[in-house]
C-alpha positions in Angstrom: 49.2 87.0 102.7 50.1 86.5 106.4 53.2 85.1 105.6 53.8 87.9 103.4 53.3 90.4 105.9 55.6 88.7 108.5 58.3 88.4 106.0 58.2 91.9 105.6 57.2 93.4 109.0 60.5 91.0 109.7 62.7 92.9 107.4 61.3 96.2 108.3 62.6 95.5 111.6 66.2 94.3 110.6 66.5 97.6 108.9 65.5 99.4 111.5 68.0 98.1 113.8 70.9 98.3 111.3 69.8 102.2 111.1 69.8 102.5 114.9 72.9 100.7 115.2 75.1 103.0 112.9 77.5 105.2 114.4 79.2 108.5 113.0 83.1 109.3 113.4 84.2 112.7 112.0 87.6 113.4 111.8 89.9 116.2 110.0 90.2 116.0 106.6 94.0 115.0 106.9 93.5 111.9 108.1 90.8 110.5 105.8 92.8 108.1 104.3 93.8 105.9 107.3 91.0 106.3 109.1 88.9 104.8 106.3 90.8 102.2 106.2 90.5 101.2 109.5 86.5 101.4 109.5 86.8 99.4 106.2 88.7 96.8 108.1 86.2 97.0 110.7 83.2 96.8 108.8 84.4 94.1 107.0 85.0 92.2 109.7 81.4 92.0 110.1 81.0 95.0 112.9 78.2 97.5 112.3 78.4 100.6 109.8 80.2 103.4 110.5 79.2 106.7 108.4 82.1 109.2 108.0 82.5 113.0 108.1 85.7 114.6 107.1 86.5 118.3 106.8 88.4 121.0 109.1 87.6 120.9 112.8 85.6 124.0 113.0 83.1 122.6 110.6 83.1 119.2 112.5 82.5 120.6 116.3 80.0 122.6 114.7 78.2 119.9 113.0 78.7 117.9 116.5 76.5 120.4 118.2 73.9 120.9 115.6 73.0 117.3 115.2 73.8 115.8 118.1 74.2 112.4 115.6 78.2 112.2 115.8 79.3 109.6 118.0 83.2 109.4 117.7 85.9 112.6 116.9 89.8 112.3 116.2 91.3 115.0 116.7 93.9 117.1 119.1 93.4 115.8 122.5 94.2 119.0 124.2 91.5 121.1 121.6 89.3 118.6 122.0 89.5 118.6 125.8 89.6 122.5 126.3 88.3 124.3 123.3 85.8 122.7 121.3 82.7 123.0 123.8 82.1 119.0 123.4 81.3 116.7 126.1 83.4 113.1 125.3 82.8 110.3 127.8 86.4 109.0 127.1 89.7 109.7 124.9 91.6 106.9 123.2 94.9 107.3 121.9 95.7 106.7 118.0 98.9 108.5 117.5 101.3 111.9 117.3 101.2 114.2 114.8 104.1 115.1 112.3 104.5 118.4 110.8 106.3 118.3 107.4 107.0 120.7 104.8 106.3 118.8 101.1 107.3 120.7 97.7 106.4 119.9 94.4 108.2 117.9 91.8 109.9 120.5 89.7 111.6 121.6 93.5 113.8 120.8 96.1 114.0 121.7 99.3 116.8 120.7 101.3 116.1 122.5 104.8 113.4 124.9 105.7 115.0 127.6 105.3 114.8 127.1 101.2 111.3 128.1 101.7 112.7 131.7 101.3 114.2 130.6 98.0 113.0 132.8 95.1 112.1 129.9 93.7 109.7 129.4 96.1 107.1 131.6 95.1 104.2 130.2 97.1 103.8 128.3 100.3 100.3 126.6 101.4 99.1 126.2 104.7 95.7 125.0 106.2 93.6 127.5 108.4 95.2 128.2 111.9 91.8 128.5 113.8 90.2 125.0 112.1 93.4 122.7 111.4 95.7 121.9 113.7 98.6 121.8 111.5 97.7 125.0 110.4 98.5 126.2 113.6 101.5 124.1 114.2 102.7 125.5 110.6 102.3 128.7 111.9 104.3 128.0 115.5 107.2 126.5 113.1 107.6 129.6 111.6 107.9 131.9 114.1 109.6 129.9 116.4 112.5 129.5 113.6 112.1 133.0 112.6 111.1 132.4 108.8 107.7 133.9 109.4 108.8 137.4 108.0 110.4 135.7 104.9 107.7 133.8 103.7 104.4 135.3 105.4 103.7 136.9 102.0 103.9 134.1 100.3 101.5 132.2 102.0 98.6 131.0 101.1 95.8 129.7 103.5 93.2 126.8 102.6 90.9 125.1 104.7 92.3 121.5 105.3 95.5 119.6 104.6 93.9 117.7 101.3 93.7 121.4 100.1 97.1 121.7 100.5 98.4 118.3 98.9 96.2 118.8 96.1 97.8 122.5 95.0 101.3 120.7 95.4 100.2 118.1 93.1 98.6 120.9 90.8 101.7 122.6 90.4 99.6 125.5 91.8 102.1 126.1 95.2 106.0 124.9 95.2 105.3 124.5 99.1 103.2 122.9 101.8 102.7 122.4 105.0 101.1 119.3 105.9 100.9 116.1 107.8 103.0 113.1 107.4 100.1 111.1 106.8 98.7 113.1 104.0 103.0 113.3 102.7 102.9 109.1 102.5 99.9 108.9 101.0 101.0 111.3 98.2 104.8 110.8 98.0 104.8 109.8 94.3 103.0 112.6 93.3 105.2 115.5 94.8 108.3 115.9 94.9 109.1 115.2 98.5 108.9 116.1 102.0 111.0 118.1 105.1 110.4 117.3 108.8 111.1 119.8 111.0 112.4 119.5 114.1 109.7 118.4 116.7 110.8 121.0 119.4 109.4 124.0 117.1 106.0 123.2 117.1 103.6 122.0 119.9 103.2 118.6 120.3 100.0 116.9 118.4 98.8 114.2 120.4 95.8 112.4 118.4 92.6 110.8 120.1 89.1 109.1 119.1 87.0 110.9 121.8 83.8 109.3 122.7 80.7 111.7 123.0 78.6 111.3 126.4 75.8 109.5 125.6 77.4 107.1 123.3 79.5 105.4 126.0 77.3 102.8 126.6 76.3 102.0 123.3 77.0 98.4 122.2 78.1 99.1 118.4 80.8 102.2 119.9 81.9 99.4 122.6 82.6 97.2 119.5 84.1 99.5 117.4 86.8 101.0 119.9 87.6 97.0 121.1 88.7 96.6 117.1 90.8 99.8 117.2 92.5 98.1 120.6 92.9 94.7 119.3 92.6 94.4 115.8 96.5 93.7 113.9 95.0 95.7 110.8 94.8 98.9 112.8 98.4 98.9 113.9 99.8 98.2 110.4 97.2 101.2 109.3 99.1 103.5 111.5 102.4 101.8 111.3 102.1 102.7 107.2 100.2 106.0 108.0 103.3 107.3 110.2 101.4 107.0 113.0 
């Protein structure tokens, strides 16, 4: 019976320290895919469990201050830094951001001016005020003048994935989403445009570190993979990162 007791009083204790020892990233919805990946590879490599979040920004800095639970974000650097009322201990780089301009597969667009085609009769675009490329869709647009053209026929969702998965539906001819999410879902649309980098803001991505996970042994860990690890560059490499 003693035995029993310290067999289980042992495994009581393993679990709890698996429990304390898992960490929470949240990230936009765009960049599920790769991201995943990369905590797959990590996690398989026998570091400690990462639990995910994925959705637009203003649900995830939201969800950061209500729970207090999320140790890493990726985002914008310079939204993260400035507007998103978060304290992060550090940034790390993963990438920049590409805007592109996917269509369906009964369409083609050959420059971005098409999207005032006829043809074209509507154009999806992720929320401004909770996805970035929402608002670099939007900066495109006016900075090349097409914004009066096509502003009726847009149609705002919340996140990029809302925006693939209409152009995969058929339900929109046109999209504007990331390269990432374009790669991941090239044989199911038609294609992709990218526009010229010079009429949007740059999009500089970062895993920020929340203050009070800095010195946290598993969050060391995990950002020494994301330095080191081969698997993460050929994540990004592939992810058009």
């Amino acid at each position: 019976m003693i035995r029993l007791l310290s067999i289980l009083f042992i495994l009581f204790l393993s679990q709890s320290v698996a429990f304390a020892e898992a960490l929470t990233l949240a990230a936009g919805a765009g960049y599920k895919r790769p991201l995943a990946e990369m905590i797959q590879a990590y996690e398989a490599s026998g570091g400690g469990k990462i639990d995910q979040i994925y959705g637009n920004m203003g649900q995830i800095i939201m969800q950061a201050k209500a729970s207090g639970d999320i140790a890493f974000i990726v985002g914008e650097e310079a939204f993260l830094k400035t507007s998103s009322g978060l304290k992060f201990s550090s940034f790390h780089p993963i990438g920049e951001g590409v805007l592109v301009i996917a269509y369906g597969k009964n369409l083609t667009l050959q420059k971005p001016e098409d999207l005032t085609k006829p043809e074209v009769s509507r154009v999806a675009m992720p929320d401004e005020k909770h996805a970035i490329y929402g608002k670099a869709g939007k900066e495109f647009l006016q900075n090349t003048k097409l914004m009066e053209k096509v502003e009726k026929k847009l149609l705002v969702v919340a996140t990029v994935p809302q925006v693939s998965a209409y152009l995969i539906s058929g339900e929109v001819e046109a999209g504007f989403i990331n390269l990432t999410d374009a790669l991941y879902i090239k044989d199911r649309i038609g294609g992709y445009l990218t526009p010229d980098r010079s009429t949007y803001g740059p999009i500089k991505l970062v895993l920020g570190v929340l203050k009070g996970f800095e010195a946290n042994t598993g969050a060391k860990n995990f950002l020494n993979f994301l330095k080191v690890d081969p698997q993460v560059r050929e994540i990004l490499k592939k992810s058009g990162l």
